[in-house]
N, C-alpha and C positions, 0 to 999 in steps of 0.2 A: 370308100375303102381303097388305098392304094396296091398298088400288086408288088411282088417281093422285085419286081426288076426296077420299080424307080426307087430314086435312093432319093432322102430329106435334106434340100438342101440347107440349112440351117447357119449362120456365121453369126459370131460374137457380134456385140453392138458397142457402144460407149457405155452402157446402163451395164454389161455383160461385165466389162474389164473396170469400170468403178466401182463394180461390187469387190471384186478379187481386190484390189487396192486396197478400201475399205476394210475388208475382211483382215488384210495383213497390218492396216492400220491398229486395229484392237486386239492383235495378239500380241501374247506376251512372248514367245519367242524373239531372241537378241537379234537375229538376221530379220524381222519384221519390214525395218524400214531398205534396208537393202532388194527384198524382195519387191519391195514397192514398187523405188525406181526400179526395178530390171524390167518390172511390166512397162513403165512410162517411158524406159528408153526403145521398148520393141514400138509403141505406139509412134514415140519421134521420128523413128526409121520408116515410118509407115509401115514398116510390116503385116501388122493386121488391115491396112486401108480404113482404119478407125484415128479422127484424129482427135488427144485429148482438150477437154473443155475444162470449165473451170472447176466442177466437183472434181474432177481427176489430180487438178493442182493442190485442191483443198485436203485431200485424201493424202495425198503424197506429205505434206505437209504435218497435218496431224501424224501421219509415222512418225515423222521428222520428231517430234513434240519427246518420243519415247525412248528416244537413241539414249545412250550411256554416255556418248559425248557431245554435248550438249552445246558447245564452244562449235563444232564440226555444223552439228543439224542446226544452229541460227544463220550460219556461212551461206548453209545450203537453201534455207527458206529464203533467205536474201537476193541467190539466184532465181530460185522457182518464181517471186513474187515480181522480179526485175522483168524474164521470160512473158509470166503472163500481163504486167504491164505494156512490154513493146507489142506484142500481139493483139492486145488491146487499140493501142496506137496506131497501130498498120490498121487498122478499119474491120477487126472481129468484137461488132457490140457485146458479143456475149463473153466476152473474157474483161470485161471488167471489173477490177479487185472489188472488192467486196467486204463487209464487215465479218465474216467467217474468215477473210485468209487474214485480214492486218490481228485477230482477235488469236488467231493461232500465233502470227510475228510476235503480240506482244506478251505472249506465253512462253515461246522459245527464249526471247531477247532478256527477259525479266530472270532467266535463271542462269545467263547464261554470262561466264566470270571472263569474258571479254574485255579489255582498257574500252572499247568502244562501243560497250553496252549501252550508258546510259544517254548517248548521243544517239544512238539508232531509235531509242525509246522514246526520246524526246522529235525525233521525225517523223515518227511511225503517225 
């Protein structure tokens, strides 16, 4: 039993802030994917000293999936998947893309009324 003067030190983990991602992932609230990335951009800044891995991209992603501007969130999954490919490249095995993120790309890219839709889809 601890005594009322130590305090618990307890901090988020990755598992912590890819639930919250997650969680904003599958609401139906419009600012859903917006709240997403504000987590992911505190995680890039290192703020938390948590840094994100590939469920965090995948998460982020699937928001993306739900935005109303669909033309905007394939723009942006383009970035994320590009992000986690160089990171990949610089020598982190574990951000290698994966059939969860291109499976979300060709979700986003398939609805999305872009001139350069069906060229993304056909690289994906």
């Amino acid at each position: 039993r601890e005594s009322n003067d130590e305090a618990i030190d307890i901090k988020p983990d990755i598992v912590t802030f890819n639930t919250l991602i997650d969680t904003w992932a599958n609401s139906s609230r419009e600012d859903a994917s917006q709240r997403a990335e504000e987590i992911l951009s505190k995680l890039k800044d290192n703020m938390c000293n948590v840094t994100p891995d590939l469920i965090t991209y995948g998460a982020i992603m699937k928001a993306l999936t739900k935005s109303n501007d669909v033309n905007a969130a394939a723009l942006r999954c383009d970035e994320l998947l590009a992000e986690v490919t160089s990171t990949y490249r610089q020598g982190a095995r574990g951000m290698k893309p994966n059939e969860v993120l291109y499976k979300i790309m060709i979700k986003i890219w398939s609805r999305s009324t872009l001139p350069q839709s069906n060229d993304r889809l056909e690289k994906l």
